[in-house]
ROSE-4610 file (N, C-alpha, C; in Angstrom, 1 decimal, always signed):
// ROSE-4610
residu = [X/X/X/X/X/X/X/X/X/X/X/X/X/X/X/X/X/X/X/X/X/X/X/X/X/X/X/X/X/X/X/X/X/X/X/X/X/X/X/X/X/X/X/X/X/X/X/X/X/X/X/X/X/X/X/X/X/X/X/X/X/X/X/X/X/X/X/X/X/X/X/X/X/X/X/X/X/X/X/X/X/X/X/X/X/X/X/X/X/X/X/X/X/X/X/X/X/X/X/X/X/X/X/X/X/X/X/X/X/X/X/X/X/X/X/X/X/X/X/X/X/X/X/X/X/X/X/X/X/X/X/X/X/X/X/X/X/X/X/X/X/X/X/X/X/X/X/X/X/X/X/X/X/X/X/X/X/X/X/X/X/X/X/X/X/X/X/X/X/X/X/X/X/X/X/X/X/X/X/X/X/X/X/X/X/X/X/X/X/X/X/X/X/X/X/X/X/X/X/X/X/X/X/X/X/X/X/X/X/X/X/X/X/X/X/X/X/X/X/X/X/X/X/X/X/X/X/X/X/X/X/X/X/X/X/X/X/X/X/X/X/X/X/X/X/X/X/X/X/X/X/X/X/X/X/X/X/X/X/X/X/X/X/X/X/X/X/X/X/X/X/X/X/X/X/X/X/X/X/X/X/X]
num = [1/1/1/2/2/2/3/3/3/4/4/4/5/5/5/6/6/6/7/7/7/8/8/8/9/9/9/10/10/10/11/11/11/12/12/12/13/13/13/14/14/14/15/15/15/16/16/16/17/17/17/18/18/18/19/19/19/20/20/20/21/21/21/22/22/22/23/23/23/24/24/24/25/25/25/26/26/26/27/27/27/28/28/28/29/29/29/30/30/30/31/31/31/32/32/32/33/33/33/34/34/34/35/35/35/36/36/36/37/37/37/38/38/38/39/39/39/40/40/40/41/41/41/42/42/42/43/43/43/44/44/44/45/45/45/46/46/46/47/47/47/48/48/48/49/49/49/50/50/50/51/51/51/52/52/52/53/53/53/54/54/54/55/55/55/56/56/56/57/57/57/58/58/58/59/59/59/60/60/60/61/61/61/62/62/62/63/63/63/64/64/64/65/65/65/66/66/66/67/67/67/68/68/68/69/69/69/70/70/70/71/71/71/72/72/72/73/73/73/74/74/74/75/75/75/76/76/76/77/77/77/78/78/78/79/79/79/80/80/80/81/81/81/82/82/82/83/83/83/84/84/84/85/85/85/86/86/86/87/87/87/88/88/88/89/89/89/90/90/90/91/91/91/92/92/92/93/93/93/94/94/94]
x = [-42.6/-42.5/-41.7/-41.9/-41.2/-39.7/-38.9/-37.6/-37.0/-37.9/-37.4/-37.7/-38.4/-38.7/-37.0/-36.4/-35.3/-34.1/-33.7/-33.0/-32.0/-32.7/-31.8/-31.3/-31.9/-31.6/-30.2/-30.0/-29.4/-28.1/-28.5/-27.4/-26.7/-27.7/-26.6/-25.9/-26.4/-25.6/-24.4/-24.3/-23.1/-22.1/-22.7/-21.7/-21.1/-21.5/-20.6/-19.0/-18.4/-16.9/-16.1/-15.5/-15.0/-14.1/-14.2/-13.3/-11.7/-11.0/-9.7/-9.3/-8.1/-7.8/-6.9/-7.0/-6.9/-5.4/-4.6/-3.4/-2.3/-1.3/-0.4/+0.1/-0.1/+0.6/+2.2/+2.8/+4.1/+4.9/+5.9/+6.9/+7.6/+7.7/+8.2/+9.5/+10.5/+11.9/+12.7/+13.7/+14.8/+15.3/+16.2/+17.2/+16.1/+16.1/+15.7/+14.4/+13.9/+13.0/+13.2/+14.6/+15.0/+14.5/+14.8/+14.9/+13.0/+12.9/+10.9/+10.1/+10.7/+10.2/+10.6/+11.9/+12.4/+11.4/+11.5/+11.1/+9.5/+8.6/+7.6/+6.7/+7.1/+6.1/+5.8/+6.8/+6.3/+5.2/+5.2/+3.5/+2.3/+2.6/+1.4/+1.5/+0.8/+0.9/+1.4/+2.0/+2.6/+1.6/+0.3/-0.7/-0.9/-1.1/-1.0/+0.1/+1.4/+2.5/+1.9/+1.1/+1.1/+0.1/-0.9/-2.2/-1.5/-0.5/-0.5/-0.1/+0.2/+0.9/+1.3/+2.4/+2.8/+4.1/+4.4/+5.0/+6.2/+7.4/+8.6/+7.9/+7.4/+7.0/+6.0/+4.7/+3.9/+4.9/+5.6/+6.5/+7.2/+7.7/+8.9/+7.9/+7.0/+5.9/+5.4/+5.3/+4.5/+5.9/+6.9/+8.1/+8.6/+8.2/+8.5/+7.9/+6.5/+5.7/+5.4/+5.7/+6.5/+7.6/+8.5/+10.0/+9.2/+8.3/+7.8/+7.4/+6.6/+5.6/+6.7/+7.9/+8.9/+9.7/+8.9/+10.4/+11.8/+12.7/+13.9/+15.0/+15.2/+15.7/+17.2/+18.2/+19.7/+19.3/+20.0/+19.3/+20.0/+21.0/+21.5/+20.0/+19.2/+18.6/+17.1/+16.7/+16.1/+15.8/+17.1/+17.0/+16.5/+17.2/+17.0/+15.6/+15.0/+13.7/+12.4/+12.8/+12.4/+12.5/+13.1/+14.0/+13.3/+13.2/+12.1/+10.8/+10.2/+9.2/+8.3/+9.3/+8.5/+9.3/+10.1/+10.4/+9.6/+8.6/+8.0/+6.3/+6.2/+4.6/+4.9/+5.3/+5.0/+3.8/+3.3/+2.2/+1.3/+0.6/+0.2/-0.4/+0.0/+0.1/-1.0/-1.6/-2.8/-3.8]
y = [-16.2/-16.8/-16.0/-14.5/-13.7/-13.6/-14.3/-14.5/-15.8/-16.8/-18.1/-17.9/-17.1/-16.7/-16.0/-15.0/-14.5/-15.3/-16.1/-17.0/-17.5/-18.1/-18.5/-17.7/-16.0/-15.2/-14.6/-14.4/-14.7/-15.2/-16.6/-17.5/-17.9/-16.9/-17.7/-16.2/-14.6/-13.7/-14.1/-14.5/-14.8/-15.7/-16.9/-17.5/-17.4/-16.0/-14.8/-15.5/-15.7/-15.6/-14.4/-14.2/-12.6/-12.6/-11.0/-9.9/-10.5/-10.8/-10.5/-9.0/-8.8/-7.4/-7.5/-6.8/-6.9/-6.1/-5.8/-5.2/-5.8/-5.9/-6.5/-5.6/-5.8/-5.3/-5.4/-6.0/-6.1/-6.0/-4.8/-4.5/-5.9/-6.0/-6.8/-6.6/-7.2/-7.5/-6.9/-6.3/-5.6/-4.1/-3.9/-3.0/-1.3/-0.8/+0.0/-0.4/-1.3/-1.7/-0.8/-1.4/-1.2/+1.1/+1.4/+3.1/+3.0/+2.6/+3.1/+2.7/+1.4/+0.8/+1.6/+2.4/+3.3/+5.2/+5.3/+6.3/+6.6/+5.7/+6.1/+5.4/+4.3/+4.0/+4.3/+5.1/+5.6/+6.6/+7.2/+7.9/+7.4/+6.5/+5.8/+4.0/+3.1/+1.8/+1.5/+0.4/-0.4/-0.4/-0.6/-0.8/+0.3/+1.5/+2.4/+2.9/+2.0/+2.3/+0.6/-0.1/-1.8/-1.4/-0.6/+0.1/+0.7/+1.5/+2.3/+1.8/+2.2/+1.8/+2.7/+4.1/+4.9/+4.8/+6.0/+5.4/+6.7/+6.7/+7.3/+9.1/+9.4/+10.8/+11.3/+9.8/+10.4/+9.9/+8.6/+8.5/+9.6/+10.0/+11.3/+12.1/+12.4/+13.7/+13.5/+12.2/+11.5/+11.5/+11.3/+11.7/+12.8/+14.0/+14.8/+15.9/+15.3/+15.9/+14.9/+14.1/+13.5/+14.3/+14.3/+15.5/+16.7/+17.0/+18.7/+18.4/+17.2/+16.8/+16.7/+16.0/+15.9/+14.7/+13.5/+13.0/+13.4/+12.8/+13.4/+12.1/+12.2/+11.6/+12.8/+12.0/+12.9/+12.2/+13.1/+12.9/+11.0/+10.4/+9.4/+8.2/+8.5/+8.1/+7.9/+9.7/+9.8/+8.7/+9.1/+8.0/+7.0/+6.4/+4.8/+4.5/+5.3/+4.9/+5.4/+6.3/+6.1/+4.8/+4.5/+3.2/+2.1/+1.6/+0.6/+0.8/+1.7/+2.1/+2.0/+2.4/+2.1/+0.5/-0.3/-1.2/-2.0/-2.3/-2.5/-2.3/-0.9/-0.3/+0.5/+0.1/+0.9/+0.5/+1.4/+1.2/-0.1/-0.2/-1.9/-2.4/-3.5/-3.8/-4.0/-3.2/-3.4/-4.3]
z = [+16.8/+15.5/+14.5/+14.5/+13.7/+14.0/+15.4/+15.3/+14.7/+14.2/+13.6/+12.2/+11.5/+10.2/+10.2/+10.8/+10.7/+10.5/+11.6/+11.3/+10.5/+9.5/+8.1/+7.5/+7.6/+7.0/+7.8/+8.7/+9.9/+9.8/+9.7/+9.6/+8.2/+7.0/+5.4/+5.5/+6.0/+6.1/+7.1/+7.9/+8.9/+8.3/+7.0/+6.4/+5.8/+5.5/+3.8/+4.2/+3.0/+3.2/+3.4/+4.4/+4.6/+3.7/+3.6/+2.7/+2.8/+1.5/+1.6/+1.2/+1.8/+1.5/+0.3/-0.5/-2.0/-2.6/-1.4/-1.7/-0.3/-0.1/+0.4/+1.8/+2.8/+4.0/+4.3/+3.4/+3.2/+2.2/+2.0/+1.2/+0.4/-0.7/-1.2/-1.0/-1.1/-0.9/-2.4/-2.0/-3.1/-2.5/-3.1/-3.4/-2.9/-1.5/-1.4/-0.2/-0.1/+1.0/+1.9/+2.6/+4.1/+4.3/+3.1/+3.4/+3.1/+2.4/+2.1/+3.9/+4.0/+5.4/+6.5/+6.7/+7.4/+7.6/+6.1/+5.8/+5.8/+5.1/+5.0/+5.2/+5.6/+6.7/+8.4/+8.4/+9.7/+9.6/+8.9/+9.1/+7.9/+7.4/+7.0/+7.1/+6.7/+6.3/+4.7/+4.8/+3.5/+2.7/+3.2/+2.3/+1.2/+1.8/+1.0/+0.0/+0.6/-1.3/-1.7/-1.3/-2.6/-3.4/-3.2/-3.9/-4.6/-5.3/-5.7/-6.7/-8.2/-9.7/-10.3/-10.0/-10.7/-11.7/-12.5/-13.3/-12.6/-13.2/-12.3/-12.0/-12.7/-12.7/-11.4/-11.5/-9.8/-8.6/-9.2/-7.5/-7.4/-8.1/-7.7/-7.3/-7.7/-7.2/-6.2/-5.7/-4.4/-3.1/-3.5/-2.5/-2.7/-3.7/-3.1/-2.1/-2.4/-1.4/+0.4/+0.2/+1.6/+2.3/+1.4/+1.2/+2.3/+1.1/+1.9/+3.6/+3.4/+4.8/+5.6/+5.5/+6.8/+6.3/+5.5/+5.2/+5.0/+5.3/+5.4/+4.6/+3.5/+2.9/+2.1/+1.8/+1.1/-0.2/-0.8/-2.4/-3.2/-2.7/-3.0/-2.4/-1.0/-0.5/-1.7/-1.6/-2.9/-4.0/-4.8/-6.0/-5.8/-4.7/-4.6/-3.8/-2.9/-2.8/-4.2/-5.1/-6.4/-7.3/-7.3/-8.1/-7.5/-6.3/-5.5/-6.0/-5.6/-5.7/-7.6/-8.6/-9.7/-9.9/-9.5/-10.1/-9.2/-7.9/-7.7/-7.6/-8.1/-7.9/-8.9/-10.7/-11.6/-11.8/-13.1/-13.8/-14.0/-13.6/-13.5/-15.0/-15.3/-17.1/-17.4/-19.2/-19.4/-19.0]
């Protein structure tokens, strides 16, 4: 009898609506994609640059310690995955 008392309990937990994931698995589109998608997502997920919201000062501090890790970007490269990156994942508005 104590597994039919369970049950409901059971079955309204099982109808929870699952989790959406709350940040984007895909690079938005513009001017510098193709090098971030190249560059840095090879050793991590997208997910982890759509979570982010920096303003030009942590991106540049956040690629340049990629830079140190092994990314390998030329400084024209540089710029422009800076430039994506805050015109896409600046500071997120009040």
């Amino acid at each position: 009898m104590a597994s039919a008392a369970l049950a409901p309990r059971l079955s309204a937990q099982s109808a929870a609506p699952a989790r959406q994931q709350p940040y984007s698995k895909v690079l938005p589109p513009g001017d510098g994609v193709e090098l971030v998608g190249a560059n840095c997502v090879l050793c991590h997920s997208s997910m982890l640059i759509t979570q982010q919201h920096k303003d030009s000062t942590g991106w540049e501090k956040t690629v340049q310690l990629m830079e140190r890790w092994g990314a390998r970007l030329v400084p024209d490269e540089h710029a422009k995955v800076i430039a994506y990156l805050v015109a896409k994942f600046g500071p997120a508005p009040p």
